[in-house]
C-alpha positions as CSV (number, residue, x, y, z in Angstrom):
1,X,-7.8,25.9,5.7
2,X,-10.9,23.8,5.4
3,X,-9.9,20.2,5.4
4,X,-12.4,17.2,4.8
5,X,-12.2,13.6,6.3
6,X,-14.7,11.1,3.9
7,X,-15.4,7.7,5.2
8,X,-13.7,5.6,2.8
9,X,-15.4,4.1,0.2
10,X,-13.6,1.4,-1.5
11,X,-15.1,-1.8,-0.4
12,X,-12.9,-3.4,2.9
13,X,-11.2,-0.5,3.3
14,X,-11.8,0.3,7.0
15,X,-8.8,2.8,7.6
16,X,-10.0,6.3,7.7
17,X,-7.7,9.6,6.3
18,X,-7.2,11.3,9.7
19,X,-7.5,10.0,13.5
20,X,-9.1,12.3,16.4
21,X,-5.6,13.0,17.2
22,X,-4.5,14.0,14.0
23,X,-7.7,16.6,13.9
24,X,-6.8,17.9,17.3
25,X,-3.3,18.8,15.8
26,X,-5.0,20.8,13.2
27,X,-7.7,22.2,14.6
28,X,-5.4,23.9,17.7
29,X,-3.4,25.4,14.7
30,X,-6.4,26.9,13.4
31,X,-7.7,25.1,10.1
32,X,-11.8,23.7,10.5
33,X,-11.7,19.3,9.8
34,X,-15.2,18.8,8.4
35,X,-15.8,15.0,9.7
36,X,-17.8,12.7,7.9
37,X,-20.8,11.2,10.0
38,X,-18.7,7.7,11.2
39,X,-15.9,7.9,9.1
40,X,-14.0,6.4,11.7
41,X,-16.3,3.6,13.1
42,X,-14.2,0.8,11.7
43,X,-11.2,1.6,13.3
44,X,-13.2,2.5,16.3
45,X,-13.1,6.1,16.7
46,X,-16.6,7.8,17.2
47,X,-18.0,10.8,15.9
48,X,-18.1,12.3,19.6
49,X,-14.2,11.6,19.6
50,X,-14.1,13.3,16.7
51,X,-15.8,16.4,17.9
52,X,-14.1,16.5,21.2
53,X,-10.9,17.2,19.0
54,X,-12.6,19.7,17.2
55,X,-13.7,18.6,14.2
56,X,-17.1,19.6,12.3
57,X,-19.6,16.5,11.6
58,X,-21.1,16.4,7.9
59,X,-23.2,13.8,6.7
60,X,-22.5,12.8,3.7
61,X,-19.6,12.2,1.8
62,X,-20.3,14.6,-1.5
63,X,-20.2,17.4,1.9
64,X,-17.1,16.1,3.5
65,X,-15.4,16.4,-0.1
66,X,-17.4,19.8,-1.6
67,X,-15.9,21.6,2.0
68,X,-12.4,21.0,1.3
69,X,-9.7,22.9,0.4
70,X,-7.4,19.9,1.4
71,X,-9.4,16.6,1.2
72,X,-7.4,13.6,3.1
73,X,-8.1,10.1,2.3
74,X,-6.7,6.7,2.6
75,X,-7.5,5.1,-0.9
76,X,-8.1,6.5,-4.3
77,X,-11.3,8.2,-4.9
78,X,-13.8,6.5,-7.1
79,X,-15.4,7.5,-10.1
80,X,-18.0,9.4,-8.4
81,X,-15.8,11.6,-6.0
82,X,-13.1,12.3,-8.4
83,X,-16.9,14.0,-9.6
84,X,-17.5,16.0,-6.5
85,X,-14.0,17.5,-6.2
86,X,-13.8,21.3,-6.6
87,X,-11.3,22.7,-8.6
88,X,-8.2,23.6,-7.3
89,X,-8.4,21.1,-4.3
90,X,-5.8,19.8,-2.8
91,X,-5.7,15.7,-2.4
92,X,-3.6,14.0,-0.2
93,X,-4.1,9.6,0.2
94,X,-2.1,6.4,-0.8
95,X,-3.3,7.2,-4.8
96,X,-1.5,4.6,-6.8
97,X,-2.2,6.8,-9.8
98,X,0.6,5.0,-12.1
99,X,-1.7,1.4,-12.1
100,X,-5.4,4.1,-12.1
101,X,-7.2,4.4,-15.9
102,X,-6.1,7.4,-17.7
103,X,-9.6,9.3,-17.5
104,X,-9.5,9.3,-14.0
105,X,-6.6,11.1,-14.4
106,X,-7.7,13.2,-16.8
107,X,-10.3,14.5,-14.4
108,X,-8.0,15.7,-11.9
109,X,-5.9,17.2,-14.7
110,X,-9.1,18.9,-16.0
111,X,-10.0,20.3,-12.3
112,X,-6.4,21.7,-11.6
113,X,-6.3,19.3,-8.5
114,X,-2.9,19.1,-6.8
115,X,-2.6,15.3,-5.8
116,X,-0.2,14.3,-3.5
117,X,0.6,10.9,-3.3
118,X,1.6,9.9,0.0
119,X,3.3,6.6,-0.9
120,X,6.2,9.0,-3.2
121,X,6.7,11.2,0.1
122,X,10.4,10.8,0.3
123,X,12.8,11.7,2.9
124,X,15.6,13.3,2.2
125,X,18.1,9.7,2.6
126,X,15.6,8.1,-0.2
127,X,13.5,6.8,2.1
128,X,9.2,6.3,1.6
129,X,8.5,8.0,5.9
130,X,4.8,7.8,5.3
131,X,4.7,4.9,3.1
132,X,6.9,2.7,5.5
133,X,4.0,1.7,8.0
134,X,2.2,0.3,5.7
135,X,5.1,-1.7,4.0
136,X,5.9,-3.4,7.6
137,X,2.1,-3.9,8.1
138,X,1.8,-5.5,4.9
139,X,5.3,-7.5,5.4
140,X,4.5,-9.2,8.3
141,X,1.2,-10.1,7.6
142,X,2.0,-11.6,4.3
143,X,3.9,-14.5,6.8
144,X,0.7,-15.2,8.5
145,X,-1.6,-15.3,5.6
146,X,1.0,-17.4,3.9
147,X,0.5,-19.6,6.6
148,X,-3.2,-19.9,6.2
149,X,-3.1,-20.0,2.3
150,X,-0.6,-23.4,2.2
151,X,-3.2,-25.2,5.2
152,X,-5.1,-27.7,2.6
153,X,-8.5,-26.1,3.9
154,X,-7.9,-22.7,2.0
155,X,-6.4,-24.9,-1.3
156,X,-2.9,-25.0,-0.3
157,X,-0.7,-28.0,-0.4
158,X,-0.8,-28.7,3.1
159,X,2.2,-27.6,4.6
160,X,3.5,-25.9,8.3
161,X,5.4,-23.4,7.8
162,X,7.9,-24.5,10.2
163,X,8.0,-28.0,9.4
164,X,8.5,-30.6,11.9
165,X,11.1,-33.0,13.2
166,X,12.3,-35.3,10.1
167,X,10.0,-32.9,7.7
168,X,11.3,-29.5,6.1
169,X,9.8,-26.0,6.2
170,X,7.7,-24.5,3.9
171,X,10.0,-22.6,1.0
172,X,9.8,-18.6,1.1
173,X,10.7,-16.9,-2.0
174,X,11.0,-13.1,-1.5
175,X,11.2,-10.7,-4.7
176,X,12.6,-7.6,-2.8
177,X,14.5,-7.0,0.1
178,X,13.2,-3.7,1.1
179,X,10.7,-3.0,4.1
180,X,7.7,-5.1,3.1
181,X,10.3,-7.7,1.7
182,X,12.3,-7.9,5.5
183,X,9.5,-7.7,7.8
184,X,8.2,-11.0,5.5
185,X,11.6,-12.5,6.0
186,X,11.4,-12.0,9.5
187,X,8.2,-13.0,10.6
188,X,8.8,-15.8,8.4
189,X,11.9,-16.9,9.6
190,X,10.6,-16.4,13.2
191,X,7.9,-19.3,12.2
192,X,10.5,-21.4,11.1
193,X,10.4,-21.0,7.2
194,X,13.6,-21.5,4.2
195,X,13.5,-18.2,3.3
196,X,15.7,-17.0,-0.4
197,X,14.8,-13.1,-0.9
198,X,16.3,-11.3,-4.5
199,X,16.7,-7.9,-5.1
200,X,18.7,-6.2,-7.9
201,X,20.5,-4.0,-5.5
202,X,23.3,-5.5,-3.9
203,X,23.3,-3.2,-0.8
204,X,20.0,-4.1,0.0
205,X,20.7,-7.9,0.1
206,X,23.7,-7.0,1.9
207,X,22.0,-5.0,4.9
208,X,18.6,-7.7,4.8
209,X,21.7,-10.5,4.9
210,X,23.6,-9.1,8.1
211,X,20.3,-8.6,9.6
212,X,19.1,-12.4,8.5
213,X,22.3,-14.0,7.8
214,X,20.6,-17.6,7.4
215,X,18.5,-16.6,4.3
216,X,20.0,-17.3,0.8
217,X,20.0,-14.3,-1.2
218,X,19.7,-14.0,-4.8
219,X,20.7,-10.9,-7.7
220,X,17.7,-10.2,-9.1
221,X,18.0,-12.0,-13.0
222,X,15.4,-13.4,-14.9
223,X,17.6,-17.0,-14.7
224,X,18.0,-16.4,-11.0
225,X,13.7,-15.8,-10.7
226,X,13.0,-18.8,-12.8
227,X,15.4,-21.4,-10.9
228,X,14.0,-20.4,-7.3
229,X,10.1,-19.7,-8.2
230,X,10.2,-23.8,-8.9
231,X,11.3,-24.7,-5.8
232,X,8.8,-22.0,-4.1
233,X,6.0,-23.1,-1.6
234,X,5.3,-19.2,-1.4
235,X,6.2,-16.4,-3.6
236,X,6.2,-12.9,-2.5
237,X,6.2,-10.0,-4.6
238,X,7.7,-7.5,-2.6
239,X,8.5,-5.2,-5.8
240,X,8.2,-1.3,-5.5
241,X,9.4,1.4,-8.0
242,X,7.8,4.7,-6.2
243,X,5.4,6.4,-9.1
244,X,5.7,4.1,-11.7
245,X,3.7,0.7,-12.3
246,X,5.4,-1.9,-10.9
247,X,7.5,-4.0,-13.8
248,X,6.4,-7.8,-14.1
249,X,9.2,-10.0,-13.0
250,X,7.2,-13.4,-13.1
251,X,6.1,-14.3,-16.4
252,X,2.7,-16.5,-16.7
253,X,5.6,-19.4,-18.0
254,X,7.4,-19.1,-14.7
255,X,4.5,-19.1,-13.3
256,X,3.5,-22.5,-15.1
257,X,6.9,-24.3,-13.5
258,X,5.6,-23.8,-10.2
259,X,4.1,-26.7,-8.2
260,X,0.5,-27.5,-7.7
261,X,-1.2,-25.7,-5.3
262,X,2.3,-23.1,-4.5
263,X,1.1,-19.8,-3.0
264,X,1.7,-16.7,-4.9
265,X,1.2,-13.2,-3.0
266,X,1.9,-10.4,-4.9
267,X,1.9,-7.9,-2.3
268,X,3.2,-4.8,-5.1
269,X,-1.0,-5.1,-6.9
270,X,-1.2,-1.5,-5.4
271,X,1.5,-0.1,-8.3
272,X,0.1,-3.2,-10.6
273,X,1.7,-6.5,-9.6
274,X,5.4,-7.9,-10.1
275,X,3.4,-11.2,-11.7
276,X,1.9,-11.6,-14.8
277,X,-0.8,-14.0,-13.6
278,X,-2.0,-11.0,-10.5
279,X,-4.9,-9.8,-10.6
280,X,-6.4,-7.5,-7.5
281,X,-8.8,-8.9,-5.2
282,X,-10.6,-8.5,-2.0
283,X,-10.6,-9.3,1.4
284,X,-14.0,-11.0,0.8
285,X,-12.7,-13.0,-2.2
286,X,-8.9,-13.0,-1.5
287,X,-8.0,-16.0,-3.8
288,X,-8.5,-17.4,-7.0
289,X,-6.4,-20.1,-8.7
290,X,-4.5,-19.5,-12.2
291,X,-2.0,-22.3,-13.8
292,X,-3.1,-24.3,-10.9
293,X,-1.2,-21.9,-8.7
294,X,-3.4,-19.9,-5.7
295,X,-3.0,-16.2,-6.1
296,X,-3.3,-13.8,-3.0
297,X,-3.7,-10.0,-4.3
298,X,-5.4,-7.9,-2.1
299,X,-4.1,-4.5,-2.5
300,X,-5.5,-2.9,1.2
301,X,-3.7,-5.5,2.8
302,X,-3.2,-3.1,5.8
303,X,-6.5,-2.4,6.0
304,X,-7.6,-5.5,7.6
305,X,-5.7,-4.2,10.5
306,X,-7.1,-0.6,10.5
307,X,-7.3,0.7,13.9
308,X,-3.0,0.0,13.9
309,X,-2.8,0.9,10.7
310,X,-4.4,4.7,11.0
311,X,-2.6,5.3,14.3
312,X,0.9,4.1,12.6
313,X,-0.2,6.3,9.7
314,X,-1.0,9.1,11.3
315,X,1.8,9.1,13.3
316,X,4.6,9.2,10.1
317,X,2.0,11.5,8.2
318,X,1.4,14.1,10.4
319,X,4.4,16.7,10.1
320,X,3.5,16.6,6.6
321,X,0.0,16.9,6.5
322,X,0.2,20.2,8.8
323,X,2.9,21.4,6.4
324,X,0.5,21.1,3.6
325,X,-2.5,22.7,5.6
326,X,-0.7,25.3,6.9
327,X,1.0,26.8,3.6
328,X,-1.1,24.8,1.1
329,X,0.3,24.0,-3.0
330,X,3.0,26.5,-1.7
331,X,4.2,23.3,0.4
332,X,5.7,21.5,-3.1
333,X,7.6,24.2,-3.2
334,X,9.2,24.4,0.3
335,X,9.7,21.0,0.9
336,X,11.5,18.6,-1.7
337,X,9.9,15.6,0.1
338,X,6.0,16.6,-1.0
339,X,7.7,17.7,-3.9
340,X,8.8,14.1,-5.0
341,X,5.4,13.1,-4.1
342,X,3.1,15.6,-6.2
343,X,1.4,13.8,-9.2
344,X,-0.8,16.1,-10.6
345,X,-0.5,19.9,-10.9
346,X,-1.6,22.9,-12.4
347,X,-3.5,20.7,-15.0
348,X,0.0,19.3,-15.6
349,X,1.5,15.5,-14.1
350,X,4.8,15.4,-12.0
351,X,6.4,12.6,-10.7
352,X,4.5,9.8,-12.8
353,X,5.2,7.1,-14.5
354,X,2.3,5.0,-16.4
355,X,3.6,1.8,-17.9
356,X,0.8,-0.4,-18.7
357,X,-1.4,0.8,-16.2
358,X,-4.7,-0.7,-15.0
359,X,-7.6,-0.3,-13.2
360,X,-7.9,-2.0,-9.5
């Protein structure tokens, strides 16, 4: 099979779809990786590296995608490569198609592209295996931003996180308790944070509560949300509902209670947001400042971090993408994982959920 790696287009996103090791896998199994000319440079992997592991160099990225039989990417293709897509390709990244406009879907509806969202890849126990990386990435550097965003030079309201002798920590509020919402509790608990995290599932405050047992935890009810967002120095939107847009649980009037200057991070912008206030930004222009609260919603959070990112990537991704390569659409078939995870197929969507979607 002919597989294409584009450098990513999408501006700050420096991870790239495939690492030299990931191309050395595939190539020794007999598929030719056309390489875009310095897809990887961000995350510091050079087009030699690339060839070494036997990839094929192209130079430009309407090549890398018009070669493909399987294209693999990182981020959702823009306007313009949904464009240079054959029909009938196979296309594998982090899509986020539930919170993408409805014509962009329509194009790959239109082409007969099978789209395979790696994000919905789920294991057999329930679990998101390629997705997870990310989620910890994310989690444990939304404690360290948080940090940053309450210091008085970025805006915030002028707070350690830890506190000090005679002066309490900064409050953590945590909407979710799965793996972005307990790698947040734990890095921020390890700098010295007050940390409440609400879910709707019991379990999963149980198991985030044995592992943490000096949070608070909350049931996830609208009363319960409104009563702790006041009291919130930071807010974390730790929300995911695989294939659909993420539901708003913070209204623009909770949003309203909070104090001056509180730190909102809504970390689930990727699927649409968990507040009503988010919007998505960048890692140029990461803030802005709505009902006098800062909002932090960059949705490539990970990405800032690409060289770690990739390699933790690659390494959950791999057994699947060389399923995929080696049997092709026939893979959806075989294994109920990519199954879970197709979105479009046939000219027909699967797995998808659009619930007042929008464009990033």
């Amino acid at each position: 099979m002919n597989i294409g790696i584009p450098k990513e287009s999408r501006p700050f996103e420096y991870r790239v779809g495939l690492s030299p090791a990931g191309v050395e896998i595939l190539s020794q199994s007999g598929h030719q990786v056309f390489v875009e000319h310095e897809a990887g440079v961000t995350v510091g992997f050079s087009d030699e590296d690339y060839e070494k592991a036997g990839a094929r160099l192209v130079y430009s990225t309407q090549e890398a995608f018009g070669r493909a039989d399987l294209l693999l990417k990182v981020a959702r293709p823009v306007q313009a490569e949904l464009d240079w897509l054959r029909p009938g390709t196979i296309l594998a990244g982090f899509l986020h198609l539930a919170s993408t406009q409805q014509d962009k879907i329509d194009i790959l509806l239109e082409k007969k592209i099978t789209s395979i969202a790696f994000e919905q890849i789920e294991a057999p126990d329930g679990s998101l295996p390629v997705l997870r990386p990310f989620s910890q990435i994310g989690g444990a550097m939304a404690a360290q931003i948080a940090a940053r965003l309450l210091q008085n030079n970025w805006g915030g309201k002028g707070i350690l996180m830890g506190g000090m002798p005679g002066v309490p920590p900064a409050e953590i509020v945590i909407l979710g308790a799965g793996v972005v919402g307990t790698y947040a509790t734990q890095m921020c608990l390890g700098m010295g944070a007050h940390v409440t995290v609400i879910d709707h599932n019991l379990a999963a405050l149980q198991r985030i509560w044995d592992r943490f047992p000096n949070i608070v935890t909350k049931i996830s009810t609208k009363r319960n949300i409104e009563r702790s967002v006041i009291y919130a120095d930071v807010l974390i939107g730790a929300v995911l509902s695989p294939g659909q847009r993420t539901p708003i649980l913070v209204t623009r009037e909770m949003v309203r209670s909070m104090k001056p200057r509180s730190v909102i991070m809504d970390i689930s912008i990727d699927e649409g947001g968990c507040v009503e206030t988010s919007r998505p930004t960048t890692h140029e222009r990461p803030i802005y400042i709505e009902e006098g609260v800062l909002h932090y919603c960059v949705p490539n959070i990970p990405g800032a971090v690409a060289r770690t990112a990739t390699h933790a990537f690659v390494n959950s991704a791999m057994p699947y993408i060389t399923e995929i390569a080696a049997l092709g659409p026939d893979a959806i078939l075989s294994n109920l994982s990519i199954e879970a995870a197709v979105n479009t197929h046939n000219g027909k969507l699967h797995n998808l959920v659009r619930l007042h979607a929008r464009e990033e």
